[in-house]
mmCIF file as gemmi writes it, N, C-alpha and C atoms, coordinates in Angstrom:
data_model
loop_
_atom_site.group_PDB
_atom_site.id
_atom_site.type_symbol
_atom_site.label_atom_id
_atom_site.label_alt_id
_atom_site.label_comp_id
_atom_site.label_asym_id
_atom_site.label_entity_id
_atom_site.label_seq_id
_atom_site.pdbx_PDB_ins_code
_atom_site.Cartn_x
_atom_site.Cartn_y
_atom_site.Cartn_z
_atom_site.occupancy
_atom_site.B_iso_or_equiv
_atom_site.pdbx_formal_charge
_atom_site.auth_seq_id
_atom_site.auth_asym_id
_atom_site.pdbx_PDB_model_num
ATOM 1 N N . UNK Axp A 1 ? 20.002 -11.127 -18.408 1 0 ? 1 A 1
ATOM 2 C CA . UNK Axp A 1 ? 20.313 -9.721 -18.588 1 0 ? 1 A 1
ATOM 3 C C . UNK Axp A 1 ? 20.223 -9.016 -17.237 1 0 ? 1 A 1
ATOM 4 N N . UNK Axp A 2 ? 21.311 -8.328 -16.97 1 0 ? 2 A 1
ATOM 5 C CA . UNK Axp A 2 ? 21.056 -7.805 -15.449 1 0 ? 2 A 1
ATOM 6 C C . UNK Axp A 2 ? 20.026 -6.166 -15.798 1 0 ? 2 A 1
ATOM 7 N N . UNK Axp A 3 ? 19.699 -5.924 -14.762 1 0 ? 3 A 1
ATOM 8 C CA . UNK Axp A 3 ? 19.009 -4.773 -14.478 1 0 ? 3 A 1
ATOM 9 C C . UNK Axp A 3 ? 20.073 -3.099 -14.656 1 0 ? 3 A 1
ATOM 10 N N . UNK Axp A 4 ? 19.192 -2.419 -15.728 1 0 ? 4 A 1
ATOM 11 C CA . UNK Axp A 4 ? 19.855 -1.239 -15.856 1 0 ? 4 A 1
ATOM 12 C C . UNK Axp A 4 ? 19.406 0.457 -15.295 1 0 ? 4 A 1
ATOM 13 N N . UNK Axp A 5 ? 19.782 0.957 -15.129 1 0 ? 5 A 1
ATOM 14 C CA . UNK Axp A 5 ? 19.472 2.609 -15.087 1 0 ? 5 A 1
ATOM 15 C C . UNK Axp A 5 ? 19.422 3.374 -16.121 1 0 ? 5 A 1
ATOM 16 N N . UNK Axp A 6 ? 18.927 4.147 -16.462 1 0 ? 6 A 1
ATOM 17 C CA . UNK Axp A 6 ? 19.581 5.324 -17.794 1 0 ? 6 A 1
ATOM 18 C C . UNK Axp A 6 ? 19.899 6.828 -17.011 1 0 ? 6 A 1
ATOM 19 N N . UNK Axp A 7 ? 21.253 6.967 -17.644 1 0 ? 7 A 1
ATOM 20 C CA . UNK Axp A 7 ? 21.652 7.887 -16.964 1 0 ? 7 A 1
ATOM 21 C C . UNK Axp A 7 ? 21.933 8.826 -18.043 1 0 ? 7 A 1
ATOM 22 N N . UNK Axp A 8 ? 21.56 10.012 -17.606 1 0 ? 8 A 1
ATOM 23 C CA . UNK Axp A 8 ? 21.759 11.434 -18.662 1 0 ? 8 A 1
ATOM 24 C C . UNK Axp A 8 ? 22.43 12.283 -18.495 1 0 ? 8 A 1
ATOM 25 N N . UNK Axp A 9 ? 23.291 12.656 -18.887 1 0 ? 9 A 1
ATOM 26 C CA . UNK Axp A 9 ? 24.811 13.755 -18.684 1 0 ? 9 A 1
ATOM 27 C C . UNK Axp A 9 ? 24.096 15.115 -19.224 1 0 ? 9 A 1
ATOM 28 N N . UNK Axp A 10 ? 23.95 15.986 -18.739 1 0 ? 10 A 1
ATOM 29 C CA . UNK Axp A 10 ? 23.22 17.166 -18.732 1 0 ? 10 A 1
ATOM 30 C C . UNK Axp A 10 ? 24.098 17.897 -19.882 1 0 ? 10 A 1
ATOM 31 N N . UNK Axp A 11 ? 25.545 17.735 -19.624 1 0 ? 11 A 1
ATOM 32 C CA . UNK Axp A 11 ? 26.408 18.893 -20.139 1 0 ? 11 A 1
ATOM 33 C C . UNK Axp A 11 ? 26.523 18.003 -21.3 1 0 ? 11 A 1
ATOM 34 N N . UNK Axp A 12 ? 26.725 17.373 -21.652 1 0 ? 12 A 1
ATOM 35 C CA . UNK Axp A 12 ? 27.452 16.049 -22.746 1 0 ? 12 A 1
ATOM 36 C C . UNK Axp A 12 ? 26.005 16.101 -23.8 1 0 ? 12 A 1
ATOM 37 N N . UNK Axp A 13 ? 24.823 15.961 -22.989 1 0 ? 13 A 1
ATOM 38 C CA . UNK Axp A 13 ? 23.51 15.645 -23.761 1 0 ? 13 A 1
ATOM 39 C C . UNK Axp A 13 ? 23.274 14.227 -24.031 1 0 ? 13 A 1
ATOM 40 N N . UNK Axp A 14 ? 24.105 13.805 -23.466 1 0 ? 14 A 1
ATOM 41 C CA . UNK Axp A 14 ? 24.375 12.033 -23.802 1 0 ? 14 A 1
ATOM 42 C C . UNK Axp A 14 ? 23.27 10.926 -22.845 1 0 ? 14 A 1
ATOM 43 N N . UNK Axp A 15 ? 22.699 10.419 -23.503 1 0 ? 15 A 1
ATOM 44 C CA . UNK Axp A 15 ? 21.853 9.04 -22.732 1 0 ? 15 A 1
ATOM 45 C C . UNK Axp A 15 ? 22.968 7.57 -22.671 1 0 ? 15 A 1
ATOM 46 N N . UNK Axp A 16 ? 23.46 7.06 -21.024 1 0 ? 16 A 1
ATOM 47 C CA . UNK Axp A 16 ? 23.508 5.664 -21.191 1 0 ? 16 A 1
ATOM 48 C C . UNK Axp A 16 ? 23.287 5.226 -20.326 1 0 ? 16 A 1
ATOM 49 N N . UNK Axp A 17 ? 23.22 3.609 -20.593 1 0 ? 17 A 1
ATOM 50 C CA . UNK Axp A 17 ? 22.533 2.644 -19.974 1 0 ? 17 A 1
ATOM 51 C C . UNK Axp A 17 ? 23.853 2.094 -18.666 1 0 ? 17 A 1
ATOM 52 N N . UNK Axp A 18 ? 23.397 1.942 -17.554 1 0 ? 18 A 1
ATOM 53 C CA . UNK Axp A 18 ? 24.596 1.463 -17.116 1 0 ? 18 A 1
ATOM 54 C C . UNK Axp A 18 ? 23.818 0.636 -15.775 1 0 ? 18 A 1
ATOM 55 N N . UNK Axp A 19 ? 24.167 -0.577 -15.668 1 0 ? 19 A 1
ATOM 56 C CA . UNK Axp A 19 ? 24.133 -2.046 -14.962 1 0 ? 19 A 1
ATOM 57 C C . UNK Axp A 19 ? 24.033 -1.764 -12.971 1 0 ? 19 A 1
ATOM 58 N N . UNK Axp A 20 ? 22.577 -1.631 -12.596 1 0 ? 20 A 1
ATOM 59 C CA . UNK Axp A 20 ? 22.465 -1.673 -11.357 1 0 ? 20 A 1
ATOM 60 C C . UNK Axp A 20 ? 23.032 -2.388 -10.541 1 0 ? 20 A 1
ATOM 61 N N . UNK Axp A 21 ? 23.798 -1.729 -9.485 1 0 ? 21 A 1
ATOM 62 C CA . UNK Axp A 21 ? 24.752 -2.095 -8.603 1 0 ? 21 A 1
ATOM 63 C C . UNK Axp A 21 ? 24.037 -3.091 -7.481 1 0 ? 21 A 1
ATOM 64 N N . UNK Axp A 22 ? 25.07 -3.948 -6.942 1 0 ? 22 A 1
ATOM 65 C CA . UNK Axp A 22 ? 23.74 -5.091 -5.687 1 0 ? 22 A 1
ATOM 66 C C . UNK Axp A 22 ? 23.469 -3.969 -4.515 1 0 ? 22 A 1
ATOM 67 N N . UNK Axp A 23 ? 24.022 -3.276 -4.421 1 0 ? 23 A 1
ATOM 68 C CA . UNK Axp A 23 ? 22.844 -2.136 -3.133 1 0 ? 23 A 1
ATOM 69 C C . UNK Axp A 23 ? 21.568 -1.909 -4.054 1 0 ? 23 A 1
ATOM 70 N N . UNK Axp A 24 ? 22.008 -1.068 -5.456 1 0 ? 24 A 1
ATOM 71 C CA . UNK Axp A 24 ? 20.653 -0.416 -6.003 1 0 ? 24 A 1
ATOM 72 C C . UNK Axp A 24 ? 19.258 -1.602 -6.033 1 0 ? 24 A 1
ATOM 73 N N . UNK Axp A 25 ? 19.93 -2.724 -6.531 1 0 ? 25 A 1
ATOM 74 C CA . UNK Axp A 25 ? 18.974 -3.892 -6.605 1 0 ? 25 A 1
ATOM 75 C C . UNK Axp A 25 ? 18.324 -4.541 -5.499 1 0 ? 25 A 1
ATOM 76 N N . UNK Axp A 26 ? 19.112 -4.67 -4.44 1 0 ? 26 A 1
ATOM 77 C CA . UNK Axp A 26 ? 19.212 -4.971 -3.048 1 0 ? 26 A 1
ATOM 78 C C . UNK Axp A 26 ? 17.959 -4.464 -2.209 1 0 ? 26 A 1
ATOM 79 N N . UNK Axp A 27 ? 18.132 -2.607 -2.988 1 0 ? 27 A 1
ATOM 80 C CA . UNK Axp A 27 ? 17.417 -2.019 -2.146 1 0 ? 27 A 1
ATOM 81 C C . UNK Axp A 27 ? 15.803 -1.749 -3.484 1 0 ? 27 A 1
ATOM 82 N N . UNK Axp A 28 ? 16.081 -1.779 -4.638 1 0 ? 28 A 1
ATOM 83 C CA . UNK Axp A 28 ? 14.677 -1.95 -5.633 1 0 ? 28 A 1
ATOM 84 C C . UNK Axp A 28 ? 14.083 -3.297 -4.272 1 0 ? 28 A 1
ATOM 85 N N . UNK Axp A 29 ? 14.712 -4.06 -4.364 1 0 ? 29 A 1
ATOM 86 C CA . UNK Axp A 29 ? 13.855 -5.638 -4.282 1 0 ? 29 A 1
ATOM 87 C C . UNK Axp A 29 ? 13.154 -5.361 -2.645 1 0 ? 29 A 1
ATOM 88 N N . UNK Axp A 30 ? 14.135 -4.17 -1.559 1 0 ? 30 A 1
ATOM 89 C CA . UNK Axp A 30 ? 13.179 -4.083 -0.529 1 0 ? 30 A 1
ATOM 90 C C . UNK Axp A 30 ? 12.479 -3.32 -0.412 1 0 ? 30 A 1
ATOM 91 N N . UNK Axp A 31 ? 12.597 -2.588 -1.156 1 0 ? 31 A 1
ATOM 92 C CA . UNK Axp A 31 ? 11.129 -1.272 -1.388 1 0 ? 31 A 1
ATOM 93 C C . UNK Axp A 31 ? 9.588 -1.932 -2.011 1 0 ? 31 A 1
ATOM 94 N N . UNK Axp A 32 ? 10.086 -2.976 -2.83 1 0 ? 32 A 1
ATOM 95 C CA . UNK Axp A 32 ? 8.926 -3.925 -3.947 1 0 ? 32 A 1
ATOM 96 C C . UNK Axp A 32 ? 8.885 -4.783 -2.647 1 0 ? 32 A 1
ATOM 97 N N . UNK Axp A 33 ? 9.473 -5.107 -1.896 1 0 ? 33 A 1
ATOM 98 C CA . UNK Axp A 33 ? 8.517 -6.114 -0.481 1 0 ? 33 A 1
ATOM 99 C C . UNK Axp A 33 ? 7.944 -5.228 0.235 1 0 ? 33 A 1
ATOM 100 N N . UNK Axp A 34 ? 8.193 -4.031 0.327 1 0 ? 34 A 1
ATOM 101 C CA . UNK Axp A 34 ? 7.248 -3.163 1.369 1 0 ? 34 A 1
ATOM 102 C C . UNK Axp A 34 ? 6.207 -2.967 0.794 1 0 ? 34 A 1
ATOM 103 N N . UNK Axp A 35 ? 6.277 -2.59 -0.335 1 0 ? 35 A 1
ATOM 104 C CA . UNK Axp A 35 ? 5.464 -1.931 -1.248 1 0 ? 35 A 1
ATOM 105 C C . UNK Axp A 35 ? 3.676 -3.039 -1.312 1 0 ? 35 A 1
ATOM 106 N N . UNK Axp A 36 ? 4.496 -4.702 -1.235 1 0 ? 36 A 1
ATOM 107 C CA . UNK Axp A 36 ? 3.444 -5.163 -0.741 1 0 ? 36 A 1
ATOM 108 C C . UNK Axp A 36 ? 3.183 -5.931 -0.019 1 0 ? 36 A 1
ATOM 109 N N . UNK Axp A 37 ? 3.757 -5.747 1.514 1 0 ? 37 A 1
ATOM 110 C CA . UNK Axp A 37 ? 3.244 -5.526 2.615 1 0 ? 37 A 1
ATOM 111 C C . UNK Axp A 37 ? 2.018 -4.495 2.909 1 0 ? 37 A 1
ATOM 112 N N . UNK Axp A 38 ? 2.534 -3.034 2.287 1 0 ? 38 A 1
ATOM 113 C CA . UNK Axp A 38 ? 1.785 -1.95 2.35 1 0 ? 38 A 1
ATOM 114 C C . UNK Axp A 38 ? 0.484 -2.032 1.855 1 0 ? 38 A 1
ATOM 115 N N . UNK Axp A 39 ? 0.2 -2.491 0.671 1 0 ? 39 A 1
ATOM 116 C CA . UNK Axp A 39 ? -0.959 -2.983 0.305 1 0 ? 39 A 1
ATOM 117 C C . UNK Axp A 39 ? -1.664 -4.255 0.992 1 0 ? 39 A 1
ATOM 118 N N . UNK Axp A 40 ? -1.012 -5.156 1.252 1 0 ? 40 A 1
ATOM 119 C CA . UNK Axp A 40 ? -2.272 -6.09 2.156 1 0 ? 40 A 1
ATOM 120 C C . UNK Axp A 40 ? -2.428 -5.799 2.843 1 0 ? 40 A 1
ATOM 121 N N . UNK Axp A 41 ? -1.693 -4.568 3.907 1 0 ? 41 A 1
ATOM 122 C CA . UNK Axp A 41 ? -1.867 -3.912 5.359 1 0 ? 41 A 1
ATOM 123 C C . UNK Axp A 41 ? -3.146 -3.176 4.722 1 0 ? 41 A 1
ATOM 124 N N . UNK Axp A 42 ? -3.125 -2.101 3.548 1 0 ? 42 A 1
ATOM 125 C CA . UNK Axp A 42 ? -4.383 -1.464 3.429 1 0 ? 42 A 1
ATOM 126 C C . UNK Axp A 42 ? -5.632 -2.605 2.968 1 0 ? 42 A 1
ATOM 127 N N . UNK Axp A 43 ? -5.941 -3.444 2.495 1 0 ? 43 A 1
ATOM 128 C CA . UNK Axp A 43 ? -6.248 -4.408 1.88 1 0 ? 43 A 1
ATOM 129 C C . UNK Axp A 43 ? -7.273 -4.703 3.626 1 0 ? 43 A 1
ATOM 130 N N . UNK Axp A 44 ? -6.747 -5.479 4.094 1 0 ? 44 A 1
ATOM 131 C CA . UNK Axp A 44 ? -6.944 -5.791 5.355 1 0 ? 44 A 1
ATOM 132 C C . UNK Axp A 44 ? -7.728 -4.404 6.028 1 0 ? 44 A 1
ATOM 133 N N . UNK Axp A 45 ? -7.21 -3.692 6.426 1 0 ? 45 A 1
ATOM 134 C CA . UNK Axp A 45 ? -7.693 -2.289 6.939 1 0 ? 45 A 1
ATOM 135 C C . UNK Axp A 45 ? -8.949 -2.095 5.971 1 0 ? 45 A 1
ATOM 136 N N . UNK Axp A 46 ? -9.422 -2.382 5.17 1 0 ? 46 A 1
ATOM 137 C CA . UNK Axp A 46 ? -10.529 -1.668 4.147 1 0 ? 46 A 1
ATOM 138 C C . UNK Axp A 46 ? -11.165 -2.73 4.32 1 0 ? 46 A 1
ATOM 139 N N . UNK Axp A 47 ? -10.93 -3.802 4.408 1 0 ? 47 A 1
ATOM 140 C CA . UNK Axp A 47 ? -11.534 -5.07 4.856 1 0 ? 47 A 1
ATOM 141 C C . UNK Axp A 47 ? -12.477 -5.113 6.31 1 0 ? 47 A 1
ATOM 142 N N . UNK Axp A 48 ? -11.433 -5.415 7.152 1 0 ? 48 A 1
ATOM 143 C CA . UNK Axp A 48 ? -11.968 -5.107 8.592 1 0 ? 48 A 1
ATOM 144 C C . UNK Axp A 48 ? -12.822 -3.482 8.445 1 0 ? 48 A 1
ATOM 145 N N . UNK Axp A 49 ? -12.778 -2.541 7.772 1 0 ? 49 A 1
ATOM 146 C CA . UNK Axp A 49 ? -13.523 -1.019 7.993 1 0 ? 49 A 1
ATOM 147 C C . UNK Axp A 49 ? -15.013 -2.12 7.503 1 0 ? 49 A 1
ATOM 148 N N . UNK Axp A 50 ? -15.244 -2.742 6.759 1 0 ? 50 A 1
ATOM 149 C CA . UNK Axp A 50 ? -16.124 -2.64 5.583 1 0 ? 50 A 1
ATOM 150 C C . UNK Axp A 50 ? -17.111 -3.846 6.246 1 0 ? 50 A 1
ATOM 151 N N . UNK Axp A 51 ? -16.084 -4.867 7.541 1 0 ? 51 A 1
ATOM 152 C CA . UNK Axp A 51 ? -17.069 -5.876 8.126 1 0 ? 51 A 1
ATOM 153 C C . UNK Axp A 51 ? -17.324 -4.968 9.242 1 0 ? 51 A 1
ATOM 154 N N . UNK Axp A 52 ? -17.014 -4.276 9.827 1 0 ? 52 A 1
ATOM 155 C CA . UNK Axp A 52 ? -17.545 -3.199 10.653 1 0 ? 52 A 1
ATOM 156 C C . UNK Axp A 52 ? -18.528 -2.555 10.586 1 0 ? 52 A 1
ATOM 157 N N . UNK Axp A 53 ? -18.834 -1.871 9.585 1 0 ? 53 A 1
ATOM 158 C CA . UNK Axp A 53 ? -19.911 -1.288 9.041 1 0 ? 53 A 1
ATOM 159 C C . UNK Axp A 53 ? -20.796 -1.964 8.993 1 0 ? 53 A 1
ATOM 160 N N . UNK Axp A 54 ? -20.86 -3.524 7.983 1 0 ? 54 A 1
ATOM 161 C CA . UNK Axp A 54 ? -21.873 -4.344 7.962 1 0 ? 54 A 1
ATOM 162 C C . UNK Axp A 54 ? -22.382 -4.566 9.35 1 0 ? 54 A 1
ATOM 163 N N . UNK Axp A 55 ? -21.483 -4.78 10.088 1 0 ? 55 A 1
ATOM 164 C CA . UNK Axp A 55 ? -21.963 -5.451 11.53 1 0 ? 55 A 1
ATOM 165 C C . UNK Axp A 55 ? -23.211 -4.246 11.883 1 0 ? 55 A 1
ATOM 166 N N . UNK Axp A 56 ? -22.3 -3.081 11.784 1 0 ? 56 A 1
ATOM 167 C CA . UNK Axp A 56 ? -23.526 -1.542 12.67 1 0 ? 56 A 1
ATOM 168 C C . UNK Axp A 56 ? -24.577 -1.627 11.827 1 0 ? 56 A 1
ATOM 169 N N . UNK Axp A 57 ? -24.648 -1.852 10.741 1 0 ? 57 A 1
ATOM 170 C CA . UNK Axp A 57 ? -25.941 -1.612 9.921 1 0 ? 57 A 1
ATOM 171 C C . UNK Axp A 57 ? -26.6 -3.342 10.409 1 0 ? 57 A 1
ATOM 172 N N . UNK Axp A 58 ? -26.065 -4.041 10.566 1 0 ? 58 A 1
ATOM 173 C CA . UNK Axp A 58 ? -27.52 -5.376 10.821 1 0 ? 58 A 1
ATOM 174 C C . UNK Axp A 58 ? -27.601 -5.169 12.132 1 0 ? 58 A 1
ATOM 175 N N . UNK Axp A 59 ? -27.129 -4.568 13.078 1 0 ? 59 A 1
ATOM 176 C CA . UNK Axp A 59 ? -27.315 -4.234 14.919 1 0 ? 59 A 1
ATOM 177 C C . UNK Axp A 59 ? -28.447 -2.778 14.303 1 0 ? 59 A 1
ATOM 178 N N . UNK Axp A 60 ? -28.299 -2.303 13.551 1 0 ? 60 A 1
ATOM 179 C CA . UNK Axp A 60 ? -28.964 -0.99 13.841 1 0 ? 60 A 1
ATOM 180 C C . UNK Axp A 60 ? -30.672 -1.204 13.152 1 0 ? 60 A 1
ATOM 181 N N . UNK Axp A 61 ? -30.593 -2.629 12.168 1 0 ? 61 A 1
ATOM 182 C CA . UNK Axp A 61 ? -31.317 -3.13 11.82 1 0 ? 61 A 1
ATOM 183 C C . UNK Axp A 61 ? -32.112 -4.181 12.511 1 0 ? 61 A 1
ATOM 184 N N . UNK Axp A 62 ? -31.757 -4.661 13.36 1 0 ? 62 A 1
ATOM 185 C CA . UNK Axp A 62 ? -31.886 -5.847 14.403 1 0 ? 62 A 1
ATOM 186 C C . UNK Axp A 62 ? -32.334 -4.994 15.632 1 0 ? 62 A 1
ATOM 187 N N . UNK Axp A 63 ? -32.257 -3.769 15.569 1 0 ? 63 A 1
ATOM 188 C CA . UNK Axp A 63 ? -32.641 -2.886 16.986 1 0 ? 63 A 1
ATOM 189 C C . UNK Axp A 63 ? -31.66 -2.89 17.918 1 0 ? 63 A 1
ATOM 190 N N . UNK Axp A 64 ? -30.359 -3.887 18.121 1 0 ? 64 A 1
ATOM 191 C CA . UNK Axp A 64 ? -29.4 -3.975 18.483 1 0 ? 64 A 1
ATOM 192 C C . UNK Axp A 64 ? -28.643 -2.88 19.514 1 0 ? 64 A 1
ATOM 193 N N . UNK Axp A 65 ? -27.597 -2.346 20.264 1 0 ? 65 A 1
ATOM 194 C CA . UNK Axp A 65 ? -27.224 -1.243 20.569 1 0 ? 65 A 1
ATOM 195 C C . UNK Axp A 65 ? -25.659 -1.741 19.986 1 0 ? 65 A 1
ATOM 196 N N . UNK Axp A 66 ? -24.841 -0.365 19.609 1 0 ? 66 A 1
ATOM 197 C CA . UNK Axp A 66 ? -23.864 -0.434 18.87 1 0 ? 66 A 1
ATOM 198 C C . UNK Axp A 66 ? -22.659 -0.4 19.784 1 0 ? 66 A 1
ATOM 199 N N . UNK Axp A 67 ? -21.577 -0.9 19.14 1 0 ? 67 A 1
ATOM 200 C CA . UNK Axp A 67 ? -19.99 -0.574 19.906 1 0 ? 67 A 1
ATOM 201 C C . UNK Axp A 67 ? -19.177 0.854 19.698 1 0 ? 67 A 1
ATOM 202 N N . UNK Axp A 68 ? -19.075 1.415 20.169 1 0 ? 68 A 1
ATOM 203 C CA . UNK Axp A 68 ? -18.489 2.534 20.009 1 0 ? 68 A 1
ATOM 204 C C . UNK Axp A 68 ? -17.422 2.349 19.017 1 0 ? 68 A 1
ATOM 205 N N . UNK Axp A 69 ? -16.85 1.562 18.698 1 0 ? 69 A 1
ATOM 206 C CA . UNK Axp A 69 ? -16.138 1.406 17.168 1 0 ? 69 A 1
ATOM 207 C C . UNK Axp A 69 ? -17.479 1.612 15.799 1 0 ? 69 A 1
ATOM 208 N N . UNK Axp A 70 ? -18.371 0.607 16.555 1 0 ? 70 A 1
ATOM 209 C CA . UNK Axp A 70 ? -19.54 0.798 15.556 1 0 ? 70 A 1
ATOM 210 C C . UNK Axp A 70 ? -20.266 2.175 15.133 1 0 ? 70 A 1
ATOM 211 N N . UNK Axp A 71 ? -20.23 2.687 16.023 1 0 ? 71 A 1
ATOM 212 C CA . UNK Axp A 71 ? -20.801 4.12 16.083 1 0 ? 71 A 1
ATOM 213 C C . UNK Axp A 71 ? -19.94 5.278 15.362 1 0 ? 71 A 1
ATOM 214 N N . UNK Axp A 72 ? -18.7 5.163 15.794 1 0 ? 72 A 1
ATOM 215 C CA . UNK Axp A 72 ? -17.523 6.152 14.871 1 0 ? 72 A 1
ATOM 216 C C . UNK Axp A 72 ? -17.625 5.804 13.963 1 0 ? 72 A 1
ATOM 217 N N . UNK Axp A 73 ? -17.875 4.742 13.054 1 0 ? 73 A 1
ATOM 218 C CA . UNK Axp A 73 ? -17.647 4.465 11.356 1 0 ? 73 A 1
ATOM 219 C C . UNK Axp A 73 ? -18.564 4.927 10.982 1 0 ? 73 A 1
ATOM 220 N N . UNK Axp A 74 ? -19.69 4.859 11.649 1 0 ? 74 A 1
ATOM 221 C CA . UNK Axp A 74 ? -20.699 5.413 11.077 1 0 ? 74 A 1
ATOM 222 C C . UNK Axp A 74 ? -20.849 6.596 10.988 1 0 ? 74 A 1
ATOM 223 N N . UNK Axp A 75 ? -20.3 7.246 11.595 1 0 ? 75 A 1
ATOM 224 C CA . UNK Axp A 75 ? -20.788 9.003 11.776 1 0 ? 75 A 1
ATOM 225 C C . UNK Axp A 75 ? -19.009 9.47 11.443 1 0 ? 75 A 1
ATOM 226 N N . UNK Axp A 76 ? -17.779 8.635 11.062 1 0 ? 76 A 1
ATOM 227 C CA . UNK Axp A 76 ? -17.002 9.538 10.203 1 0 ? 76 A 1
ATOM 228 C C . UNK Axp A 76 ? -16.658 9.329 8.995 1 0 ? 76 A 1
């Protein structure tokens, strides 16, 4: 079954279904690859924030002195 739209005629009042074109699909299928790219990019980013932190808190625990990356997470 190919992929459809529903399209609504304002003046008519009419609902139909009508068969996504290979751009519309073309371009669904590269928005759904960005879409997760975009998420393992944040994924990663919340990742690396979160071993960062750990690191400043066992240096700040250890008596350690911090990295100035270490120090901004902590205080924003």
């Amino acid at each position: 079954m190919s992929e459809m739209k529903i399209v609504y005629d304002c003046e008519k009042k009419t609902t139909s279904y009508v068969p996504l074109s290979a751009a519309e699909i073309a371009e669904r299928e590269a928005q759904a690859a960005a879409y997760v790219i975009e998420q393992a990019e944040q994924a990663a980013a919340a990742e690396a924030l979160a071993a960062l932190k750990e690191s400043a808190k066992a240096k700040l625990l250890a008596g350690e002195p911090l990295t100035e990356e270490e120090a901004n997470t902590l205080i924003a």
